[in-house]
FIPA-799165 format. One record per residue: residue in one letter; y, x, z of N, C-alpha, C, O, CB in turn. Coordinates in pm, whole numbers, padded with zeros to 5 digits, always signed. Glycine has a CB too. Example, Ala and Ser with C-alpha at 12.3 -4.5 7.8 and 13.67 -1.06 7.14 Angstrom:
2
A-00569+01319+00780-00450+01230+00780-00330+01320+00780-00332+01424+00846-00447+01131+00905;S-00225+01285+00708-00106+01367+00714+00003+01290+00787+00114+01341+00804-00060+01408+00572;
This chain:
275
X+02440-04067-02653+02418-04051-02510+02369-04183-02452+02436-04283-02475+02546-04004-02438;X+02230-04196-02358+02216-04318-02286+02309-04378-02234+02418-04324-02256+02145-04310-02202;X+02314-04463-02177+02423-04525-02099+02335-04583-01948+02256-04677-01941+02504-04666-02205;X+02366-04522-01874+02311-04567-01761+02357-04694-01700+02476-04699-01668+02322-04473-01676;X+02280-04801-01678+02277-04917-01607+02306-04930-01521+02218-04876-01454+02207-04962-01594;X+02411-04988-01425+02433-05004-01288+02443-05115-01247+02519-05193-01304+02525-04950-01247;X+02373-05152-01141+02404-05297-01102+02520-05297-00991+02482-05243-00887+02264-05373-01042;X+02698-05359-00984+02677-05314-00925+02735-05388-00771+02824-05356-00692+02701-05209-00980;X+02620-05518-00776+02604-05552-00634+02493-05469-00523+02487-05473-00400+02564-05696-00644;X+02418-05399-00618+02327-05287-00531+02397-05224-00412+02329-05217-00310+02283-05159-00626;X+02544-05169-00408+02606-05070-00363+02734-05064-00336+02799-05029-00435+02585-04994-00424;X+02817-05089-00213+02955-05029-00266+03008-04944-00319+03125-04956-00357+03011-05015-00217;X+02936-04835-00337+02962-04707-00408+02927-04768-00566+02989-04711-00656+02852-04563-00346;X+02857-04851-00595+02783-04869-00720+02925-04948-00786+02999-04893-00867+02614-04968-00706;X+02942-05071-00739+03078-05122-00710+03180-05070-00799+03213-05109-00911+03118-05092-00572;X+03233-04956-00717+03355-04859-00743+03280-04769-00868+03367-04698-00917+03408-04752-00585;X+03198-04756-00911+03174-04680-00990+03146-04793-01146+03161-04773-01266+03055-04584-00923;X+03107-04892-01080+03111-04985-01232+03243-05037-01216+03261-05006-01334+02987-05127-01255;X+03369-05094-01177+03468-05074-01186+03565-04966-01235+03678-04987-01278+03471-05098-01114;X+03503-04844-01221+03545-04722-01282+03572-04728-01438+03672-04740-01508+03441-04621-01253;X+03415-04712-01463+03338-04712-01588+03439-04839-01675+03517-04802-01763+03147-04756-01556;X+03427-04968-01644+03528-05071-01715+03660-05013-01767+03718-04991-01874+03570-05184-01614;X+03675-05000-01640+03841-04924-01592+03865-04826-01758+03953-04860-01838+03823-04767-01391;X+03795-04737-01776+03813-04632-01898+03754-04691-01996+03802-04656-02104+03754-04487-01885;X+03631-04802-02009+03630-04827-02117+03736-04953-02201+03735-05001-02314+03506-04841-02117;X+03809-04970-02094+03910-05095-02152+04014-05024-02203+04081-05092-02281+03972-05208-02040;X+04074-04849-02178+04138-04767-02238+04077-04752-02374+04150-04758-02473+04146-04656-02164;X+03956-04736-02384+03863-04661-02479+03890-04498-02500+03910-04413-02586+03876-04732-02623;X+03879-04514-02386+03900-04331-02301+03757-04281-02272+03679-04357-02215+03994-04328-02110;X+03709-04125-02317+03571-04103-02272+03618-04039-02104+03713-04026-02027+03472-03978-02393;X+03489-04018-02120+03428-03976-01984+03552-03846-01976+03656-03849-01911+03224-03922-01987;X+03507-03746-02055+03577-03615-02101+03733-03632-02104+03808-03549-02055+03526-03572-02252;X+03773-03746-02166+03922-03795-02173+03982-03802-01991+04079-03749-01938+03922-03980-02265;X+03899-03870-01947+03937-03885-01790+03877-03805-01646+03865-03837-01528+03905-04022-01767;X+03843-03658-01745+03821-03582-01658+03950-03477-01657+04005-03403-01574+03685-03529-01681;X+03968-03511-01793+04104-03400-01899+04212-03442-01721+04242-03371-01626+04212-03522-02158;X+04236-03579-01752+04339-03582-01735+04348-03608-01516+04456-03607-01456+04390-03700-01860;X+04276-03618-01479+04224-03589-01289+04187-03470-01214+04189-03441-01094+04096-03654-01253;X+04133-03376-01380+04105-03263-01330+03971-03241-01226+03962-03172-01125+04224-03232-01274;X+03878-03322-01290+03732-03295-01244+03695-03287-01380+03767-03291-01480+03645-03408-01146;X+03523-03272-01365+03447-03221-01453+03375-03370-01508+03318-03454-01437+03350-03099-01386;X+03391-03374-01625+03267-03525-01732+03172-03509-01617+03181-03608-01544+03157-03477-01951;X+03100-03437-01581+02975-03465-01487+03027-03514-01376+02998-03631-01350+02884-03345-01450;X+03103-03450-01295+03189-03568-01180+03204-03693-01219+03151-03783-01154+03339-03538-01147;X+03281-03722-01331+03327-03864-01312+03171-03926-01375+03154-04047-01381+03498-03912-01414;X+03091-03855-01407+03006-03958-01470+02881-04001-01344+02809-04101-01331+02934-03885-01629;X+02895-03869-01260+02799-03926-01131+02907-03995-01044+02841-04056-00960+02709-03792-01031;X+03029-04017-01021+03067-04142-00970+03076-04283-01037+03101-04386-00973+03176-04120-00931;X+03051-04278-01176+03074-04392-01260+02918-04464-01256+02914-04573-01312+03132-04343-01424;X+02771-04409-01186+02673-04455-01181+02619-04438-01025+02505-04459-00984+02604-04401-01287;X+02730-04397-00953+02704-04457-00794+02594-04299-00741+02526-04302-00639+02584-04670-00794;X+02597-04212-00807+02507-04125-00744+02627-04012-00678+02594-03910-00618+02382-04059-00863;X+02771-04052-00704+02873-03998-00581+02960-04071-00555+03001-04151-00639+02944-03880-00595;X+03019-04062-00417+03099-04185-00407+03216-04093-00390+03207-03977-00350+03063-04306-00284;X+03343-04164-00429+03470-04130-00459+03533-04063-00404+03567-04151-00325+03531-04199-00470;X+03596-03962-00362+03689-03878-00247+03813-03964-00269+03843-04050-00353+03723-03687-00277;X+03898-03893-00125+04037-03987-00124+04101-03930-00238+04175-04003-00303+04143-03981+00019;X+04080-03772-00284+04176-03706-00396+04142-03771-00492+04220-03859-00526+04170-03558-00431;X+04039-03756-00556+03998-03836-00684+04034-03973-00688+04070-04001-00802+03854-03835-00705;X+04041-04092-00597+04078-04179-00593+04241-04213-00651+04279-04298-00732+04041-04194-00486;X+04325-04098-00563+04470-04096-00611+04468-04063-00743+04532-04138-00817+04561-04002-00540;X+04399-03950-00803+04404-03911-00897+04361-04002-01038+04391-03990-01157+04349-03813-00866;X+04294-04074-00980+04246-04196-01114+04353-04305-01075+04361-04375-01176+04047-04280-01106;X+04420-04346-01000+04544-04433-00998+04680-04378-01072+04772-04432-01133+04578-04457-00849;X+04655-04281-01045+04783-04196-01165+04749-04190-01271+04831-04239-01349+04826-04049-01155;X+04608-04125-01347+04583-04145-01457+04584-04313-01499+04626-04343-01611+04464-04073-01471;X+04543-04408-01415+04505-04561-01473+04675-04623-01440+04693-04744-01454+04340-04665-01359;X+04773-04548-01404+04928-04580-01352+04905-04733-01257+05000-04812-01256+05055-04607-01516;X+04760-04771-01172+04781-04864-01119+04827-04809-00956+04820-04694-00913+04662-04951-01145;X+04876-04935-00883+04951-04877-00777+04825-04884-00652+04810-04986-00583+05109-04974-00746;X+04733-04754-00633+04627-04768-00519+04564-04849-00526+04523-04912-00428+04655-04778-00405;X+04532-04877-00660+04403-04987-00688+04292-04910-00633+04218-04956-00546+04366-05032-00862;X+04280-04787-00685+04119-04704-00679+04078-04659-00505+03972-04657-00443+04133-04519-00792;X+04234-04623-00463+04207-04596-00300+04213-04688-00246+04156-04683-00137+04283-04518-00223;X+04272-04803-00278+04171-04905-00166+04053-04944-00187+03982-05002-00106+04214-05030-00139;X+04026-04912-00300+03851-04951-00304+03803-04880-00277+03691-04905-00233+03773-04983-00405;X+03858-04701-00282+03781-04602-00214+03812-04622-00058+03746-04547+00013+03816-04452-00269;X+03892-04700+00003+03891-04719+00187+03818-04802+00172+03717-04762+00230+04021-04765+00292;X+03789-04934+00116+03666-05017+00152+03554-04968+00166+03474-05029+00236+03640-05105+00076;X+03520-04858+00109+03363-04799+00121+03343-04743+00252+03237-04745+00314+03326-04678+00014;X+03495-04673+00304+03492-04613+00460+03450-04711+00546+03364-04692+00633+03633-04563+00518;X+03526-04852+00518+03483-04971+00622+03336-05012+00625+03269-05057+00717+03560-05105+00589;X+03307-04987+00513+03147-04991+00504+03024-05017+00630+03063-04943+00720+03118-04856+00451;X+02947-05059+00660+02833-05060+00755+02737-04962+00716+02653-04920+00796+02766-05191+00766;X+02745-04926+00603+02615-04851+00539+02684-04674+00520+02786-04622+00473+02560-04945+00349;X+02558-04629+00590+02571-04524+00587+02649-04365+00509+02545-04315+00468+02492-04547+00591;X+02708-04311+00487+02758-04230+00416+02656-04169+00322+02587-04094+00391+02823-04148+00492;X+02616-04165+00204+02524-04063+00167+02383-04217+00125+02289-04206+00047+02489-03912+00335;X+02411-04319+00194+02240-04407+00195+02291-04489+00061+02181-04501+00007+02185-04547+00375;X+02371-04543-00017+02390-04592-00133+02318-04497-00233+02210-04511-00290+02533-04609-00155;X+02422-04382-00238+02276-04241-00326+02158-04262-00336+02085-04268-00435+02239-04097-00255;X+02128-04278-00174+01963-04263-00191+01911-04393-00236+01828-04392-00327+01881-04222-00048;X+01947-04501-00187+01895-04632-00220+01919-04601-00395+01809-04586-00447+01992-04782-00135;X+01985-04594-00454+02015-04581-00656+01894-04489-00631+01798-04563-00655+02206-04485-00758;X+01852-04384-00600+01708-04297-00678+01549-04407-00621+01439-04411-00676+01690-04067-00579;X+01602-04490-00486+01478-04538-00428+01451-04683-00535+01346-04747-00529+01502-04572-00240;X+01522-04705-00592+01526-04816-00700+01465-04778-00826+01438-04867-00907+01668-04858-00731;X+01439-04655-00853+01398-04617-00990+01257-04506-00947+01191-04460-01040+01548-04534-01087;X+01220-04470-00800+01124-04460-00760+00966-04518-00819+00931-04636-00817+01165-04493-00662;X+00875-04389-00878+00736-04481-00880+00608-04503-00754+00503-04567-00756+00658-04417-00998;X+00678-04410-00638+00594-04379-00503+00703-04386-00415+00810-04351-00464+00509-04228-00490;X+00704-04423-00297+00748-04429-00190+00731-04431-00078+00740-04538-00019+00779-04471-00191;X+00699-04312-00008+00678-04278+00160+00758-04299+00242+00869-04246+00246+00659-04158+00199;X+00719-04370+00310+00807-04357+00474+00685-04324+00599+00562-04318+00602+00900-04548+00525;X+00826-04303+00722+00797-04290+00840+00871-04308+00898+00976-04246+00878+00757-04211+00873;X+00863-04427+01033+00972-04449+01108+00919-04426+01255+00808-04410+01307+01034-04591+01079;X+01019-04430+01286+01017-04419+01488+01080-04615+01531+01136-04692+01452+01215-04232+01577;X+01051-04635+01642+01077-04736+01730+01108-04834+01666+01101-04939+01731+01163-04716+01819;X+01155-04847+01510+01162-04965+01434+01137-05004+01344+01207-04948+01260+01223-04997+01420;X+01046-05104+01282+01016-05120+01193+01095-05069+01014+01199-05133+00994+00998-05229+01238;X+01080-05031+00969+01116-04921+00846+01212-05116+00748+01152-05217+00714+00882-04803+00728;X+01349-05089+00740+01402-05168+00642+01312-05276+00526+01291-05397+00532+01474-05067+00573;X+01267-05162+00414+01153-05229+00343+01100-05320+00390+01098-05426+00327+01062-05165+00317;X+01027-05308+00543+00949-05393+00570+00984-05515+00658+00902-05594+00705+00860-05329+00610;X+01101-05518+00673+01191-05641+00773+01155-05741+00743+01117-05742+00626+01342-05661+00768;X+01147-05848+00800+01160-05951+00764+01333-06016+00789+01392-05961+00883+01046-06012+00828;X+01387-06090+00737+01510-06101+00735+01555-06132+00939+01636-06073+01011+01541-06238+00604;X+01475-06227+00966+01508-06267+01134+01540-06111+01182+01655-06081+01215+01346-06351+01241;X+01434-06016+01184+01435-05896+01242+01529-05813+01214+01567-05744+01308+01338-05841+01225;X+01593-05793+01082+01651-05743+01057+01796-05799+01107+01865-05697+01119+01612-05721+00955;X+01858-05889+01134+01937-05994+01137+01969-05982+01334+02083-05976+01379+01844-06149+01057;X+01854-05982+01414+01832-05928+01489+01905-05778+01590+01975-05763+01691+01746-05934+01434;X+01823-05670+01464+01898-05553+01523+02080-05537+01460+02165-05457+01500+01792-05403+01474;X+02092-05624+01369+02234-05648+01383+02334-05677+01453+02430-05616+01500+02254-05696+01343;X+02295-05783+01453+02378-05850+01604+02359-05774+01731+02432-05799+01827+02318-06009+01651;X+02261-05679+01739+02249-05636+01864+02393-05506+01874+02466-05476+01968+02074-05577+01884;X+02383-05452+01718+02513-05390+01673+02637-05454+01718+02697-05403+01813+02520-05388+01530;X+02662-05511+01688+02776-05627+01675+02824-05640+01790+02945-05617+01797+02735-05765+01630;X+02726-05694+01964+02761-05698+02051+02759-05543+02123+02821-05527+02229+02701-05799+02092;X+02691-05440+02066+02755-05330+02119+02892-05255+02093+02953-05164+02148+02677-05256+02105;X+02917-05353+01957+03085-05291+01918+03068-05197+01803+03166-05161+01738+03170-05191+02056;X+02920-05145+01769+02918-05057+01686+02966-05105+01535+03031-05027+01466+02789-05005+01696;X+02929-05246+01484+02995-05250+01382+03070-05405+01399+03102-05452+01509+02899-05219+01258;X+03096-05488+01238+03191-05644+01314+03051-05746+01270+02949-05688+01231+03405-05716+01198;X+03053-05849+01275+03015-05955+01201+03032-05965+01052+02966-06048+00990+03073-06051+01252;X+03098-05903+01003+03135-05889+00845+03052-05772+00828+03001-05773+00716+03308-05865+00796;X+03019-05669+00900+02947-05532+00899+02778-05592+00886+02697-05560+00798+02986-05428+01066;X+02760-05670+00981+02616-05695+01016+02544-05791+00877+02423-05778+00858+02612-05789+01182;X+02610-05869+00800+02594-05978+00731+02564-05894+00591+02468-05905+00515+02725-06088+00741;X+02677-05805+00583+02627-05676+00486+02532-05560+00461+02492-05489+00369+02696-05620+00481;X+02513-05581+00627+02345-05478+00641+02199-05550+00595+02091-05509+00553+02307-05437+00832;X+02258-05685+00628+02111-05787+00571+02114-05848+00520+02043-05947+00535+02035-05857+00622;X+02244-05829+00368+02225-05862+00266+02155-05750+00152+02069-05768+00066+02340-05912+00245;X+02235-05620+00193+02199-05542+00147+02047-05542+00121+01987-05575+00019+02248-05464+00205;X+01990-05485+00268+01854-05496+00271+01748-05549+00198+01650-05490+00153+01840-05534+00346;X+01788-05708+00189+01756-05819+00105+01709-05741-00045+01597-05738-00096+01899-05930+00094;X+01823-05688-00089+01863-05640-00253+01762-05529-00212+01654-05546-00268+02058-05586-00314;X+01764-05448-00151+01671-05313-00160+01535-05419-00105+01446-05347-00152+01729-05143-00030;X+01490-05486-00069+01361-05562-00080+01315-05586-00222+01221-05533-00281+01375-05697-00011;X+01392-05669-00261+01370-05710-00429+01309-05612-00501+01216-05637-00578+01504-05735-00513;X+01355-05490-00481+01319-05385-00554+01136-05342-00549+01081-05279-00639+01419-05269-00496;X+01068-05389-00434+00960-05386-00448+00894-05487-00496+00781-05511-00452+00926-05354-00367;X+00961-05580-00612+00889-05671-00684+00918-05656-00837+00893-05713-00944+00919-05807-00633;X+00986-05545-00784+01029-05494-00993+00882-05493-01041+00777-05524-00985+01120-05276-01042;X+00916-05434-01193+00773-05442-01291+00786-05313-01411+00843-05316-01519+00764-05622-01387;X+00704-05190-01341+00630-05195-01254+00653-05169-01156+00734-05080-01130+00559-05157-01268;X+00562-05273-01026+00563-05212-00861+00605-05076-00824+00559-04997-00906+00424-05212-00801;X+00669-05022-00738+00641-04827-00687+00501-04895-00566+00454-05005-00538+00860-04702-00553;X+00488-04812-00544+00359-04760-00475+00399-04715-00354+00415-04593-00345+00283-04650-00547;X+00422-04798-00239+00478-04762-00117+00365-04709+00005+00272-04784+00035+00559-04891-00073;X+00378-04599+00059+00341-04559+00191+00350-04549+00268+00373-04430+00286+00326-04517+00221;X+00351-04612+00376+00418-04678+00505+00351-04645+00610+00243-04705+00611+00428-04826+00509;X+00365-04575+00701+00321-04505+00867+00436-04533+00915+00551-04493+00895+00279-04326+00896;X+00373-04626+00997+00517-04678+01152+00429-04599+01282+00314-04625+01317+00536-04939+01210;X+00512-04506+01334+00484-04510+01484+00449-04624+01604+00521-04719+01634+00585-04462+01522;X+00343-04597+01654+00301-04708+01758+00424-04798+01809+00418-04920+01823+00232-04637+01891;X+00561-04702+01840+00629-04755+01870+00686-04882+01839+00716-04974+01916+00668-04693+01872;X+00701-04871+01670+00742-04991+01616+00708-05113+01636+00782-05211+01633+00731-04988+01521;X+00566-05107+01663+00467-05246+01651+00504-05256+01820+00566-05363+01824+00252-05223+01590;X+00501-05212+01938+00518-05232+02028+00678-05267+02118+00697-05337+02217+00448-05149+02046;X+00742-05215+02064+00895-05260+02113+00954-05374+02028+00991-05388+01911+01005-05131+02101;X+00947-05445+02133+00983-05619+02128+01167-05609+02036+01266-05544+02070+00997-05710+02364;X+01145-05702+01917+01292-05715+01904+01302-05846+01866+01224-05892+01783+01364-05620+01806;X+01412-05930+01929+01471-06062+01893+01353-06133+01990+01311-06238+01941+01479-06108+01705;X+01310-06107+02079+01214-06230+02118+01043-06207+02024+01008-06144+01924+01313-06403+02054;X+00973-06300+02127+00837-06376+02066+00854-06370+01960+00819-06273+01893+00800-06513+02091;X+00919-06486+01909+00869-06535+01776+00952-06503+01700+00950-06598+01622+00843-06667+01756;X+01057-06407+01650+01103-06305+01561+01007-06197+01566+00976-06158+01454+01240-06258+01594;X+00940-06125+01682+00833-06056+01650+00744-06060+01602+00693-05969+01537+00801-06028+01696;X+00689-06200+01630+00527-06221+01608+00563-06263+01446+00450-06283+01403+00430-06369+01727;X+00633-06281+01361+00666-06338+01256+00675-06221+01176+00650-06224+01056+00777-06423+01265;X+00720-06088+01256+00771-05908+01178+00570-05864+01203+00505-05810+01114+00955-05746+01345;X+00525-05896+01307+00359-05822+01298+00307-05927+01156+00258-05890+01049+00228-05859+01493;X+00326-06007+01185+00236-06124+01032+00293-06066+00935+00218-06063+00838+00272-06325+01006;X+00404-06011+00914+00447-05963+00797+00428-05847+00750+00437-05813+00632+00548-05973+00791;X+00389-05757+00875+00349-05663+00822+00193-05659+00773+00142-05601+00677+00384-05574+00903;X+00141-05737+00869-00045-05756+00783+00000-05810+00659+00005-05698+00607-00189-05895+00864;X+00034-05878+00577+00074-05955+00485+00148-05808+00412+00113-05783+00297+00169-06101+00540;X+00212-05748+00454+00230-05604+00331+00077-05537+00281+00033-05503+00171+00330-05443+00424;X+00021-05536+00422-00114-05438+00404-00184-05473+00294-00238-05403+00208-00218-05442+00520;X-00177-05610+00311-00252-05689+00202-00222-05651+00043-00320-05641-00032-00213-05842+00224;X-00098-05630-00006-00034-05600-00126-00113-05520-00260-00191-05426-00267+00078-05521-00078;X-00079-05568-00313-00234-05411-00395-00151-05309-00429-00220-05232-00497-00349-05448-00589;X-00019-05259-00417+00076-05147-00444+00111-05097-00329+00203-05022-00359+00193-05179-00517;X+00095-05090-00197+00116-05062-00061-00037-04998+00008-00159-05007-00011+00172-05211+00011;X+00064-04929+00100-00097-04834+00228-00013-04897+00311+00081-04962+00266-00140-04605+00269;X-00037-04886+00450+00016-04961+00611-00079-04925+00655-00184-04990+00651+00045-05127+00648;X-00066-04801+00714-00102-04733+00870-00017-04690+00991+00093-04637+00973-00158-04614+00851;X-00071-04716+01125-00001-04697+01253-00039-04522+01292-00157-04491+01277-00069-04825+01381;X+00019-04455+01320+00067-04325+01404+00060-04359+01530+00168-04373+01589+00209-04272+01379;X-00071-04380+01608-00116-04416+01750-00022-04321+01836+00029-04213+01805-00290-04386+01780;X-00016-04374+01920+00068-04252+02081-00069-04150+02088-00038-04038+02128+00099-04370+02316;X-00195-04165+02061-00317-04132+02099-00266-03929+02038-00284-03818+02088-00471-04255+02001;X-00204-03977+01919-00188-03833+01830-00101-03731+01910-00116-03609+01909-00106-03860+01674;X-00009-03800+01978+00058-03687+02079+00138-03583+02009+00201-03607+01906-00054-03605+02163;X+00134-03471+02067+00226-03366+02000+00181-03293+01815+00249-03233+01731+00216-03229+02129;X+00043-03340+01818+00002-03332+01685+00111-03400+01594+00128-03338+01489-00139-03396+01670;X+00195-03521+01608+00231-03612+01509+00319-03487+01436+00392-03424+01512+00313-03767+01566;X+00318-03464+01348+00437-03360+01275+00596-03373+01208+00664-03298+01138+00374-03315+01164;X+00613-03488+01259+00757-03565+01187+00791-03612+01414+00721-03663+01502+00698-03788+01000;X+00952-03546+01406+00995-03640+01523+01121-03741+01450+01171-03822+01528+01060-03533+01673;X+01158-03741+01351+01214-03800+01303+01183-03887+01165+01111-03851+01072+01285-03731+01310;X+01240-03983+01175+01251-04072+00984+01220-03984+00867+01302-03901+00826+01433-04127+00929;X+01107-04001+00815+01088-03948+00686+01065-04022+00565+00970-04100+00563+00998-03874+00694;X+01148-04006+00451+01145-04062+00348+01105-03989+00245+01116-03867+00259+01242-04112+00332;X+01063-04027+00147+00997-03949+00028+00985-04021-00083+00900-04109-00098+00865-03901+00054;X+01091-03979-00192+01053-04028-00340+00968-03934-00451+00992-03815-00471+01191-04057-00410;X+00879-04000-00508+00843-03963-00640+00860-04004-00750+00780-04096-00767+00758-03957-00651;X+00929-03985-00850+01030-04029-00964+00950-04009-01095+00892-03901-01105+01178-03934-00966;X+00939-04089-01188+00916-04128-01295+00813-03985-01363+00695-03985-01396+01063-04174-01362;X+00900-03892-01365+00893-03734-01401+00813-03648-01364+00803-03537-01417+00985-03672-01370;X+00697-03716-01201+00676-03655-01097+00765-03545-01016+00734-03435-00969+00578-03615-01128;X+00917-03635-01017+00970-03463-00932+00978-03548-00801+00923-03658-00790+01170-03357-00988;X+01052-03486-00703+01043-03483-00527+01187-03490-00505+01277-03424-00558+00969-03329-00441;X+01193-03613-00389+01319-03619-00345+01260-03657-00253+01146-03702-00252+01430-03685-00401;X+01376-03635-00109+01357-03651+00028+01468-03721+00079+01571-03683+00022+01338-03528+00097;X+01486-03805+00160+01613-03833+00239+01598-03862+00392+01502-03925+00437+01682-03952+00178;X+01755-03785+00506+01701-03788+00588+01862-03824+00680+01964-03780+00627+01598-03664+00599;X+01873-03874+00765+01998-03874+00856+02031-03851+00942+01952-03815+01028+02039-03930+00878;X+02140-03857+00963+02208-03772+01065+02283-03917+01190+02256-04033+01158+02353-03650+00961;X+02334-03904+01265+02416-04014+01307+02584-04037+01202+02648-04136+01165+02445-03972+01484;X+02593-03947+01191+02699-03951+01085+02707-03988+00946+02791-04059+00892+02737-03852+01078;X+02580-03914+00880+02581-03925+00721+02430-03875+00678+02369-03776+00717+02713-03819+00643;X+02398-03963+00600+02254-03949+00499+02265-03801+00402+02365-03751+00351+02244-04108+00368;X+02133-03758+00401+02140-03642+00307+02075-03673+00244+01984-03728+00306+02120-03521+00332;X+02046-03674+00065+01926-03693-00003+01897-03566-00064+01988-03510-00125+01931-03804-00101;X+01753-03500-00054+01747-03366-00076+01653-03417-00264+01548-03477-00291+01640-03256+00089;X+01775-03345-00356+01677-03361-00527+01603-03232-00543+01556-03217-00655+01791-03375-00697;X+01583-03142-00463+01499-03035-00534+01354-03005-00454+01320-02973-00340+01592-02891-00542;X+01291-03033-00578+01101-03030-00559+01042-02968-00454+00970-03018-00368+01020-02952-00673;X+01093-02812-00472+01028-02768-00406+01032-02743-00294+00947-02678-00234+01008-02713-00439;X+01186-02816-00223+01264-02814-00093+01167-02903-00030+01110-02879+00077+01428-02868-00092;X+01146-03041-00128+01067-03163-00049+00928-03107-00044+00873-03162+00051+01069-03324-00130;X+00862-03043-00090+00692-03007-00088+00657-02978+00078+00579-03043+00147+00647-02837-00200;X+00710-02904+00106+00633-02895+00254+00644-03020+00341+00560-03056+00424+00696-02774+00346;X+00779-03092+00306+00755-03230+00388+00637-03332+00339+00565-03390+00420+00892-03316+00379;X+00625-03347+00196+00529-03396+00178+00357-03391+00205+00264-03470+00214+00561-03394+00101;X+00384-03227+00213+00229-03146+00299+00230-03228+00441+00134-03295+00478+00249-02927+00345;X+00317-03218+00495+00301-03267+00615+00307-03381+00650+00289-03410+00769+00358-03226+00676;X+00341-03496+00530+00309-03610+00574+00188-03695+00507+00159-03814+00521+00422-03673+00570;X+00128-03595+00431-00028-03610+00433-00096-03556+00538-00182-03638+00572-00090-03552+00321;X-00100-03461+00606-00089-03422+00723-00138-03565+00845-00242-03611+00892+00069-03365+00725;X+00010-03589+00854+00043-03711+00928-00080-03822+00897-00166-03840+00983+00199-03768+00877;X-00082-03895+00770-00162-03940+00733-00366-03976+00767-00437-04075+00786-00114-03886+00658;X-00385-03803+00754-00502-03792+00797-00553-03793+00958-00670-03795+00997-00531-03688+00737;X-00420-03790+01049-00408-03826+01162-00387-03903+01226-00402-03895+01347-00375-03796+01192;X-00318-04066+01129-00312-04175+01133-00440-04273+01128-00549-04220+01111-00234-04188+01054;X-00434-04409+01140-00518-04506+01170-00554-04513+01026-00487-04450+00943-00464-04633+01248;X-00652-04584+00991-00671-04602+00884-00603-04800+00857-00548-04875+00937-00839-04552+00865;X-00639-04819+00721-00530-04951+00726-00587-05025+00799-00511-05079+00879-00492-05034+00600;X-00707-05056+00809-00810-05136+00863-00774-05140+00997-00734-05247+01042-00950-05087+00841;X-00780-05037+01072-00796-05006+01215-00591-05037+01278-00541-05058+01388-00878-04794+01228;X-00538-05025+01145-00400-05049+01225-00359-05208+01204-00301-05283+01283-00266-04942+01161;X-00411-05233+01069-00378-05413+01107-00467-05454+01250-00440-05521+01350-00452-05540+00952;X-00577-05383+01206-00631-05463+01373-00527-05475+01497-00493-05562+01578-00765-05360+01453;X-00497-05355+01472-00378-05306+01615-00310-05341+01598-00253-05340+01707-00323-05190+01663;X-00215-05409+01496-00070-05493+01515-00122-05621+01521-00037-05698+01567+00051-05483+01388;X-00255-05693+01488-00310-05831+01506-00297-05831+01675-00222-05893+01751-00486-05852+01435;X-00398-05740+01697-00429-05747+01858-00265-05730+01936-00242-05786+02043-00554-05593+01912;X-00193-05673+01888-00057-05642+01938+00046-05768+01956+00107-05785+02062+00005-05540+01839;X+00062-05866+01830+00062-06005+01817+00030-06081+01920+00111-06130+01999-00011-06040+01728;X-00120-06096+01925-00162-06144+01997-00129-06180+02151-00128-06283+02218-00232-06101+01971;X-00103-06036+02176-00012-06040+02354+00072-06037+02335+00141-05967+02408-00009-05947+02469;X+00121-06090+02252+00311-06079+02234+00350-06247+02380+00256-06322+02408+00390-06148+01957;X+00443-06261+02422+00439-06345+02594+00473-06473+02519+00487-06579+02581+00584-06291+02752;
């Protein structure tokens, strides 16, 4: 059987699941051995042991009884609750890491991938002073980030597709010169030879066919994954033919978008009047 690789500063979920994995192999207990005895299925514990599920509070108790440690596993399964990062977005980030294409679409803010750290660092703190998360929350959103950046310098590159709504390029965040530093950076993606960067003008109107964040993986295999959120919790959708019509439509989108040319112009010129 392969053995799947986990890194696992990628993830808190990744984390608890390579801690897992140790955890039984320092028994020299299989997978099957420590499903025997928790009462889930080898495929359960083996998609929490590679971060593609993250732990319930039952299962948590239940591997502290089998491992006889005293709430070792549930407090590492409450640290993930304290978490900043989304319920469900660790999942998706593990398939967006092994991704050979990658679509997005964002509304009013520039799409993660493409942050530059100030910006990102930025809409944190803006968190922070609304109470939504702590200073220990915010420092972990843009470290994280950081790590899911890296990933577009693996070898080989994925092939990213990037349509930001007008909005993005136009709503000021952190000031001047945290902005004008996020528009240079984004001409400087356009540039990339594994990247597209086109703007979704206001001009398109009710035509645009996405009112929300769209993400889109294409995986090694050519199959289709989608991910999408909620205010509560991330969904990542794995079946092909669920994601096909979103993908129709964000070629769609596409052919209704700027071309790259015409949208660096527009985030140059956008720059430009920045005060």
């Amino acid at each position: 059987m392969n053995k799947v690789e986990l890194d696992p500063e990628s993830s808190p979920v990744a984390e608890f699941g390579a801690y897992l994995r140790s955890s039984r192999e320092e028994r020299g207990w299989r997978q099957e051995d420590l499903a025997s005895t928790t009462g889930y299925s080898p495929t359960h514990i083996s998609a929490v042991e590679t971060g593609r599920r993250p732990p319930t509070p039952r299962l948590s108790r239940e591997l502290d009884r089998a491992f006889g440690t005293d709430r070792v596993f549930t407090r590492r399964a409450l640290d993930l609750k304290t978490s900043a990062l989304l319920e469900g977005f660790p999942e998706y980030v593990a398939q967006e890491s092994k991704a050979t294409e990658v679509r997005l679409f964002t509304l009013g803010i520039v799409p993660g991938l493409l942050q530059t750290t100030d910006y990102a660092r930025a809409i944190a703190s803006a968190a922070v002073e609304r109470g939504s998360i702590t200073p220990e929350q915010a420092d972990e959103r843009v470290t994280y980030l950081s790590r899911r950046q890296a990933n577009l310098r693996r070898d080989p590159r994925p092939v990213v597709h990037a349509v930001l709504d007008e909005s993005c390029i136009r709503r000021p965040v952190g000031g001047s010169t945290v902005m004008g530093a996020q528009l240079e950076h984004l001409v400087a993606f356009a540039r990339m030879s594994h990247t597209v960067l086109q703007v979704a003008s206001y001009a398109i109107g009710e035509a645009r066919p996405f009112d929300l964040p769209v993400t889109i993986l294409t995986l090694h295999n050519r199959s289709l994954m989608s991910y999408a959120e909620s205010a509560q919790k991330g969904h990542l959708e794995r079946e092909s033919g669920a994601v096909q019509p979103t993908l129709t439509a964000y070629y769609q989108l596409q052919a209704l978008a700027l071309s790259q040319a015409e949208s660096v112009a527009l985030i140059n010129r956008t720059r430009e009047e920045l005060p």
